[in-house]
N, C-alpha and C positions, 0 to 999 in steps of 0.2 A: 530538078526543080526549075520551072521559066523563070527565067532572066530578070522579071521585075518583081516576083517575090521571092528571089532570091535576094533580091538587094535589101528587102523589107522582113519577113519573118525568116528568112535566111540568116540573114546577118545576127536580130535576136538570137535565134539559138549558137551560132560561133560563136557568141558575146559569151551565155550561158556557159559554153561548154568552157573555154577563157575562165572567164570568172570561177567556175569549178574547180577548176587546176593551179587560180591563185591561191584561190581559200582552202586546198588541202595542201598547198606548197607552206603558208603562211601556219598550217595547223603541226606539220610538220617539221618543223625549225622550231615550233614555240617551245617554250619550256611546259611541264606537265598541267598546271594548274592556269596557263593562259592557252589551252589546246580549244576547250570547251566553246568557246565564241566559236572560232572562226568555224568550228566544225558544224554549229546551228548554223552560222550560214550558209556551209556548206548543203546544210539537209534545204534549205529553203531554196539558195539555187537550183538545187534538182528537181524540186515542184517546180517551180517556173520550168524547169526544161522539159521538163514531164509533159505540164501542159501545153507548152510550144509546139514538139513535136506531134501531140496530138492533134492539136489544131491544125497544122499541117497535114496530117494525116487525112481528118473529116473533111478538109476542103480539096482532098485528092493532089495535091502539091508533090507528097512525095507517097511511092507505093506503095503495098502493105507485104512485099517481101521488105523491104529495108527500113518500114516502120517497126516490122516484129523485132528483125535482128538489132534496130537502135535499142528497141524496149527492152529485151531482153540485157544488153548490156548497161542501161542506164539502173535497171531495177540491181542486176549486181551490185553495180558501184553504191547505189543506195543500202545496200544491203553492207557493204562495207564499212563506208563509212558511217550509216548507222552503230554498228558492233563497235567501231573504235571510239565514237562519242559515248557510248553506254558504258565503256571498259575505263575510259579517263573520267566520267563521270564516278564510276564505282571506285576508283582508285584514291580521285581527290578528296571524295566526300568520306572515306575512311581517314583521312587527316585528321 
């Protein structure tokens, strides 16, 4: 990525990626029935990075070998911790 959108949607998405790994550190310490927040936000951070990295993408910033291989692992993680929000979901709401 040049050096001055690095500094600019570069930085967004470190923040992104940050913030991600607060909000499953924060989901992962909670107790079971205060998991469900921070885990929306976690799905919400990942849109925002979804679309960062695309944007980046469309404007040729960063390639499309390292945009697939990001996608491919940001859609994991989505897919993660989607399954753990719907599993703590399903768990609390049987209370």
């Amino acid at each position: 990525m040049p050096r001055v959108e690095r500094f600019g949607i570069g930085t967004r998405i470190d923040t992104k990626f940050l913030d991600l790994l607060n909000l499953l550190r924060k989901a992962a310490y909670a107790r079971a029935e205060d998991k469900v927040e921070p885990l929306k936000n976690a799905v919400s951070t990942l849109d925002s990075l979804r679309f960062f990295l695309q944007l980046s993408w469309e404007v040729s910033l960063i390639p499309n070998k390292q945009y697939t291989r990001l996608g491919k692992d940001v859609e994991e993680i989505g897919r993660m911790v989607g399954g753990w929000k719907k599993g703590i979901e399903k768990k609390t709401s049987a209370r």
